[in-house]
C-alpha positions in Angstrom: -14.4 40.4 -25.5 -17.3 38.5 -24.4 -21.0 39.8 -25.2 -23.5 40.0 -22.6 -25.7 37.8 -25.1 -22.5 35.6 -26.1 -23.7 31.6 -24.6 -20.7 29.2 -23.9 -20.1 26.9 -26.3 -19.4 23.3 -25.4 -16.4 22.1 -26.5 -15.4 20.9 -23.6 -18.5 18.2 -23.5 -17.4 16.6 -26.4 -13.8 16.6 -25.3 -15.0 14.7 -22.6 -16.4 12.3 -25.0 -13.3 11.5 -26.7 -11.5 11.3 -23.3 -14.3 8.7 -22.5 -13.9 6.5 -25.5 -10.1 6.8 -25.0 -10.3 5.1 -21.6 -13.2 2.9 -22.4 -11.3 1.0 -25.6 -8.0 1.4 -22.7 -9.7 -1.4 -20.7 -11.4 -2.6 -23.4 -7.6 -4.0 -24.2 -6.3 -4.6 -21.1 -9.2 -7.0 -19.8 -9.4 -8.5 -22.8 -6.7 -10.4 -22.1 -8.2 -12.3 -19.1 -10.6 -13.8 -21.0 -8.4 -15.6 -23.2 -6.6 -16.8 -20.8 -8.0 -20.3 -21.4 -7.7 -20.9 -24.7 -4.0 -19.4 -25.1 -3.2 -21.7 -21.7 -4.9 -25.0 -24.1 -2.9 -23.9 -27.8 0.6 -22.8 -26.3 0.7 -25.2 -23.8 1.3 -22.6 -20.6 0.7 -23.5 -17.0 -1.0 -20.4 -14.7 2.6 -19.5 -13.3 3.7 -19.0 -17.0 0.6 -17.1 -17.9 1.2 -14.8 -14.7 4.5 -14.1 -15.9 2.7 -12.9 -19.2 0.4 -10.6 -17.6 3.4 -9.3 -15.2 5.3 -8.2 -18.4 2.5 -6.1 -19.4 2.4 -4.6 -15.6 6.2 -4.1 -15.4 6.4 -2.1 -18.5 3.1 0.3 -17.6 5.1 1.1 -14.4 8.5 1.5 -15.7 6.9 3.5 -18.5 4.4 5.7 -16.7 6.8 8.6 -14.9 8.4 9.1 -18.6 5.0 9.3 -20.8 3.6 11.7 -18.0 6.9 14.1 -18.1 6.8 14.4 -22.2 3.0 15.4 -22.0 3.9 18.2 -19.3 6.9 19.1 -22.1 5.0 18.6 -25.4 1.7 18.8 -24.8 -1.0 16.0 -23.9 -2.3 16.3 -27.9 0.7 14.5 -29.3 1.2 12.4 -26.5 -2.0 10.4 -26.2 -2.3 9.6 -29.9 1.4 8.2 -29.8 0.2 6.5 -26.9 -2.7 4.9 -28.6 -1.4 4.2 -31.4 1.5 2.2 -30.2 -1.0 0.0 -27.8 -3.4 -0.9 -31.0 -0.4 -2.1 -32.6 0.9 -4.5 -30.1 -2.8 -5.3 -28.8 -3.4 -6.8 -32.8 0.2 -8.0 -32.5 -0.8 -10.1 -29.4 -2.5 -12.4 -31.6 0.5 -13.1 -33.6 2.9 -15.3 -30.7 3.8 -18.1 -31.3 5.1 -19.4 -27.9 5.6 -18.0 -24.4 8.6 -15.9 -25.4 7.1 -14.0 -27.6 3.9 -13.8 -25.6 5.8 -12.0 -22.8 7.6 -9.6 -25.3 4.2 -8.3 -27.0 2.5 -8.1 -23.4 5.8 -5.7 -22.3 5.6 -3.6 -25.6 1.7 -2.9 -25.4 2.1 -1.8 -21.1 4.8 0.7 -22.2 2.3 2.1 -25.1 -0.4 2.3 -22.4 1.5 3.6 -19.8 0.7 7.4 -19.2 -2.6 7.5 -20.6 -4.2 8.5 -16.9 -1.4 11.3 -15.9 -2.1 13.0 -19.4 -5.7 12.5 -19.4 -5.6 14.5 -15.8 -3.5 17.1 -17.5 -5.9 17.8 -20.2 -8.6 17.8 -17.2 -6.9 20.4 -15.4 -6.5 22.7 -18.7 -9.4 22.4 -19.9 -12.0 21.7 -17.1 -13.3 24.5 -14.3 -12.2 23.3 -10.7 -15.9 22.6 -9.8 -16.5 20.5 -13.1 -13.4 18.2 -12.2 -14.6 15.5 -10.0 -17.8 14.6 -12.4 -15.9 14.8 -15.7 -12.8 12.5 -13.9 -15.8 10.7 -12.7 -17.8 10.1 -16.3 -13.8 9.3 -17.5 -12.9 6.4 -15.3 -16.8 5.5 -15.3 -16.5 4.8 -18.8 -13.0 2.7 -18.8 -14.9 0.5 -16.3 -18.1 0.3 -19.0 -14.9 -1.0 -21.1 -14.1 -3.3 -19.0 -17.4 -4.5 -18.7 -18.1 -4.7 -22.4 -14.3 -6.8 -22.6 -15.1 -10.5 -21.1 -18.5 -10.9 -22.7 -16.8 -9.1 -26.2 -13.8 -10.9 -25.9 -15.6 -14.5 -25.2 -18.5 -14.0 -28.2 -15.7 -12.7 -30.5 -12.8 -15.9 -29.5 -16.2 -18.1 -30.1 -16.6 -16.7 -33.6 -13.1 -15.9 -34.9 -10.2 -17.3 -32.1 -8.4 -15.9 -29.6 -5.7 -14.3 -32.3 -8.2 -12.6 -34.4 -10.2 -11.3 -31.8 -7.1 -8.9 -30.6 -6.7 -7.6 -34.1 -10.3 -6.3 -33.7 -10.1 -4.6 -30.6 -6.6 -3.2 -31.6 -8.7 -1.1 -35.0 -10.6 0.2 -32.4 -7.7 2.4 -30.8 -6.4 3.2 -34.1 -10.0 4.9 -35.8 -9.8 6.9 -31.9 -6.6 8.3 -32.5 -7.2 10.0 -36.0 -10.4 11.4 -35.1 -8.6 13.0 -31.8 -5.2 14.1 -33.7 -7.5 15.9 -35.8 -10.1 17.2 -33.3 -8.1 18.6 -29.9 -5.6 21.1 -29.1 -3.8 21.5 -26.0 -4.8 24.9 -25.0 -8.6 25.8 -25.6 -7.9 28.7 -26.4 -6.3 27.7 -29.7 -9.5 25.7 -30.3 -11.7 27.0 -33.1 -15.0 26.0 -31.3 -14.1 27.4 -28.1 -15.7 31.0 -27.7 -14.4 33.6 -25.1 -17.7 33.2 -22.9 -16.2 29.1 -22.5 -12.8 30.1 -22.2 -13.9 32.2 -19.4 -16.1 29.9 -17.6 -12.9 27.1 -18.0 -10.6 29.6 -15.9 -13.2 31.3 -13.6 -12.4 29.5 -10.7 -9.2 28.0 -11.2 -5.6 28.9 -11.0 -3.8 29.1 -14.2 -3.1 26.1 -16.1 0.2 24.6 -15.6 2.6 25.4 -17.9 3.8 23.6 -21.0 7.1 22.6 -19.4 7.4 23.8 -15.6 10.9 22.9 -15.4 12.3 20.5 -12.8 10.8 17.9 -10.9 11.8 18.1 -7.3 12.4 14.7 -6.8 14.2 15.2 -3.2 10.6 17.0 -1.8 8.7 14.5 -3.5 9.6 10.9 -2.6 9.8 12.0 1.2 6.2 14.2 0.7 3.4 12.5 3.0 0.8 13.1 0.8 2.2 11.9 -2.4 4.0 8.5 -0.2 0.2 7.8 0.9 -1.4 8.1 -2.4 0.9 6.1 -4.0 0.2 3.5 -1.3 -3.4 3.7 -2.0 -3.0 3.3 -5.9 -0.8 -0.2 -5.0 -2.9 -1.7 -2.8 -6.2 -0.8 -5.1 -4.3 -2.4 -8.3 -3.5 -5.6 -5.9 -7.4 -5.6 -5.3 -8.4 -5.2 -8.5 -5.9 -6.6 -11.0 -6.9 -10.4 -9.5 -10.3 -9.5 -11.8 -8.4 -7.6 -14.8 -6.2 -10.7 -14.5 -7.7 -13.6 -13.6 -11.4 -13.9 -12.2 -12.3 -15.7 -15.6 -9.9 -18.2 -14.9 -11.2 -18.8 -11.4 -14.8 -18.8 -12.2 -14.1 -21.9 -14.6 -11.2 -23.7 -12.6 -13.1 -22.9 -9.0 -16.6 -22.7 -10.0 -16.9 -24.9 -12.9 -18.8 -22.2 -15.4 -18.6 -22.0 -19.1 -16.2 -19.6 -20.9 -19.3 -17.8 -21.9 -20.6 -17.6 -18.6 -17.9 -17.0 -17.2 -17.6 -13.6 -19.6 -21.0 -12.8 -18.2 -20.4 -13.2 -14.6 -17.1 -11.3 -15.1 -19.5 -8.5 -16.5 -21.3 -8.1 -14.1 -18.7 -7.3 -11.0 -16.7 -5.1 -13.5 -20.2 -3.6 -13.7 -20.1 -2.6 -10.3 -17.1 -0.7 -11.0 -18.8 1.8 -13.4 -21.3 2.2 -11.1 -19.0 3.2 -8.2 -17.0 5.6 -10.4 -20.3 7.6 -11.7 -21.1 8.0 -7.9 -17.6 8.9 -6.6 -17.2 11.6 -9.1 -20.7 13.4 -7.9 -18.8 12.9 -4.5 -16.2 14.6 -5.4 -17.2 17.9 -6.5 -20.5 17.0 -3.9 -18.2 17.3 -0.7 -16.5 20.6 -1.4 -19.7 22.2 -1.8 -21.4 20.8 1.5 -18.3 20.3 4.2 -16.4 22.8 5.7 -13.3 20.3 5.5 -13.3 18.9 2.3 -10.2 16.9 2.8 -11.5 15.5 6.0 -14.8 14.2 4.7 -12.9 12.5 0.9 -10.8 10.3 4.2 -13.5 9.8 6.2 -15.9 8.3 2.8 -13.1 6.6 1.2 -11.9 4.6 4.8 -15.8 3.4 4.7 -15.8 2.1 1.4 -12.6 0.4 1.6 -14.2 -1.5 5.0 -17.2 -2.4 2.6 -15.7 -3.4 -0.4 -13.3 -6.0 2.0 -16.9 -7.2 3.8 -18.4 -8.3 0.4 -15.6 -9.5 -0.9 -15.4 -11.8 2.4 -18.9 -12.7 2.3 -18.9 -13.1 -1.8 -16.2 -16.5 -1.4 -18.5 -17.7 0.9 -21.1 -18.1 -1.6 -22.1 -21.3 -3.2 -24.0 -19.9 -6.2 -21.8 -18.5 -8.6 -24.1 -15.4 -9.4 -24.6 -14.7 -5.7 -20.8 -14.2 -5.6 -20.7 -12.0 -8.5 -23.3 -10.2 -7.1 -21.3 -9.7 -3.7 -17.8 -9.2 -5.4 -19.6 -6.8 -7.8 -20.9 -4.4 -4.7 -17.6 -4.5 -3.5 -16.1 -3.2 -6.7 -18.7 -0.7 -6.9 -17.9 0.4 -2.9 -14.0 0.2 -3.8 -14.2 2.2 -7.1 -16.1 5.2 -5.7 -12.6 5.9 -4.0 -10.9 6.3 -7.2 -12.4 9.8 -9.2 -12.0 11.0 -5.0 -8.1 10.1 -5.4 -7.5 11.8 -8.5 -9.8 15.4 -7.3 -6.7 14.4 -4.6 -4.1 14.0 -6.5 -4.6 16.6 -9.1 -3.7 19.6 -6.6 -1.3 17.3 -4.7 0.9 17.6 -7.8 1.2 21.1 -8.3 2.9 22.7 -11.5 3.7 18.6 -12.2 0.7 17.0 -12.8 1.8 14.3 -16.0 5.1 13.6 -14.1 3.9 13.2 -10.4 0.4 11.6 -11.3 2.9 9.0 -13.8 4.5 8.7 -10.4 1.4 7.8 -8.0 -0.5 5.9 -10.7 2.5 4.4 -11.8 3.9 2.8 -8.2 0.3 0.9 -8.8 2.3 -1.7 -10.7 3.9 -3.6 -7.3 0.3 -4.3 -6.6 -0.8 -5.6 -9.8 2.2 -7.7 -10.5 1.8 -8.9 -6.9 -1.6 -9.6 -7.4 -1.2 -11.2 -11.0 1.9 -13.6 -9.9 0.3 -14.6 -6.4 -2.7 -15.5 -8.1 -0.7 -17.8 -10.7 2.1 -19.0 -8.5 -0.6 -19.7 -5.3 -3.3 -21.5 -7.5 -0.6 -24.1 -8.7 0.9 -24.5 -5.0 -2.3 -25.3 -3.9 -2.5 -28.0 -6.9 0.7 -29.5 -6.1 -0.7 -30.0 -2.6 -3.4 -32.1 -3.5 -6.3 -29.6 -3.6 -8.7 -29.4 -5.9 -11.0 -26.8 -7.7 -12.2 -24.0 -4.7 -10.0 -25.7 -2.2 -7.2 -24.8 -5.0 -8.2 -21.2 -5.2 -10.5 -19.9 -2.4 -8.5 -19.4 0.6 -6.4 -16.3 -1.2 -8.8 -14.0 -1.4 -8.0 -13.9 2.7 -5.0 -11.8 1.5 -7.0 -9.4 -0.8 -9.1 -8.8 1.7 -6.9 -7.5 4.1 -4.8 -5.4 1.3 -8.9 -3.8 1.0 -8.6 -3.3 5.4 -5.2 -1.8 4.9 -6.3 0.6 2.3 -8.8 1.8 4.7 -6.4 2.6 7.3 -3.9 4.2 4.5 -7.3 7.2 3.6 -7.2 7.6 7.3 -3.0 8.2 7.6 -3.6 10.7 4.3 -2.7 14.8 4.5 -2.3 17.3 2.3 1.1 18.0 1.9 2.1 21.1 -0.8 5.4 20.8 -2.6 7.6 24.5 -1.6 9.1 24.7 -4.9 
């Protein structure tokens, strides 16, 4: 029984830290990449179609792997999942370093997507057990917020580190960082708060005071007819592919660009990459407010997430239109990094989405949505490769070579606009 005097505890706070650091040291791994680009392309010899290839393994295998890692956590709980998870992606991140030739390149890339793969469905399982509905959107928020401060810490890490020690060492460090996380967690979480020793009754309560129960450990069969021909989940899943095309060109490739197109430095380069990812972390903070903002102030929450994440897809496509036009290479990161910001406040308002658009199948049906987001980023990682040497084969030359694609992301942005407006609620019967 809870005391009148009893005060929460706040075990939940620090879970959210080590949900932060797990997605920060996620992206942390997965932009790395980018940035050595260059140097693998100069030691292995490996024109930009070869290298998209490389970076489409590692896309191909997150997809193919994502529906499967999100079903065992709704089985066997998110605790034993995630620290398989990153376990496995530490290894073949360090392993990275280790190819020899394009072969082996492509292999590694394939085995460290599957080990990432379902990292975001169970992270939004533990969110929903652990996590009062009105404390959601900000945590989900903080969460994705943070794997974008990863993502900014990657190109200028990556680039000071592949200065210091090479391109091979550099991905054994980042890999020990995944590791040390997964100890500490194993050690730290359990799957139901209730089973944690520094969860009192007065937090327990205040976790389920407002929400439905959690979902259970396994909740049986997916209905897999209902859901591929359910509106809401068909639009959502939409939305995730045409954000990864958008934003896998600058997980993938913008460092490439800025010193192919632009003519800047690795090092610079790192730095300009820093500051558009930047704008992502920015966008996420504010777009998790939003989401537990709107409930609380609209009398159609639903209605008012379309309506703000339409407008932000329109303004992330007008920077990044106006960005290519800029001669100064910091006046485009500037512009490129407002739209990132504008395009990544969408993203904690899709999950506060998603999350009750799942139902009882949260890891399984958020593997599914997040998961479809690979046909946009291996779209977007091979038509940046395969259109950049085109264009040299035709004769052009540095931006001439590169500039006229981002036409094409800019309309996937225009079309993802239209997708918040087609969105509705749909609830799975069964």
């Amino acid at each position: 029984m809870t005391t009148p005097s009893e005060r929460p505890t706040r075990a939940r706070f620090t879970l959210a830290l080590w949900l932060c650091g797990l997605s920060a040291i996620l992206y942390l791994d997965r932009i790395c990449m980018a940035q050595a680009v260059d140097p693998i392309q100069r030691e292995l010899g490996l024109s930009n179609a070869e290298i998209s290839y490389v970076m489409m393994a590692f896309a191909l295998a997150y997809g193919l792997f994502e529906i499967p890692s999100g079903r065992l956590g709704d089985r066997l709980g998110s605790r034993s999942v995630l620290t398989r998870i990153v376990i496995w992606w530490s290894v073949f991140t360090a392993l990275t370093g280790a190819a020899n030739g394009f072969l082996t390149l492509i292999l590694v890339r394939f085995a460290f997507g599957a080990g990432e793969a379902g990292a975001f469905p169970n992270i939004a399982r533990v969110i929903a057990r652990w996590y009062p509905f009105r404390e959601r959107g900000r945590v989900q928020g903080v969460i994705l917020a943070a794997a974008q401060l990863g993502a900014v810490a990657a190109p200028t890490a990556a680039a000071g580190l592949i200065e210091t020690v090479g391109w091979r060492w550099s991905f054994a460090v980042f890999g020990l960082l995944g590791l040390a996380w997964a100890i500490g967690f194993w050690r730290w979480f359990r799957d139901d708060p209730a089973a944690h020793p520094n969860v009192n009754a007065a937090e327990l309560n205040l976790i389920r005071d407002d929400a439905p129960p959690p979902p259970p450990v396994d909740p049986g069969p997916v209905p897999w007819r209902e859901v591929l021909t359910n509106r809401g989940i068909l639009v959502l899943g939409v939305l995730m592919i045409l954000g990864s095309f958008y934003t896998y060109f600058f997980y993938s490739w913008f460092p490439k660009y800025l010193t192919a197109a632009r003519g800047v430095d690795n090092l610079r380069a790192g730095t300009l990459a820093s500051i558009v990812l930047a704008g992502s972390a920015v966008g996420m903070l504010f777009g998790g407010w939003l989401a537990d903002f709107i409930p609380r102030k609209s009398a159609d929450p639903l209605r008012a997430k379309r309506y703000v994440n339409s407008g932000c897809y329109l303004v992330a496509a007008a920077c990044l239109y106006r960005g290519i036009r800029c001669d100064d290479p910091f006046a485009l990161a500037g512009f490129w990094g407002a739209s990132f910001c504008a395009m990544h406040i969408t993203l904690p308002i899709w999950w506060s989405v998603a999350i009750p658009q799942c139902g009882r199948h949260i890891g399984a049906l958020s593997g599914l949505m997040n998961g479809v987001g690979v046909i946009g980023a291996m779209a977007s990682q091979s038509f940046a490769g395969q259109y950049s040497d085109w264009r040299e084969r035709q004769g052009y030359l540095g931006r001439d070579r590169w500039d006229p694609m981002f036409e094409v992301y800019t309309g996937a942005l225009v079309l993802g606009a239209c997708a918040w407006w087609a969105y509705r609620f749909r609830p799975l019967r069964r």
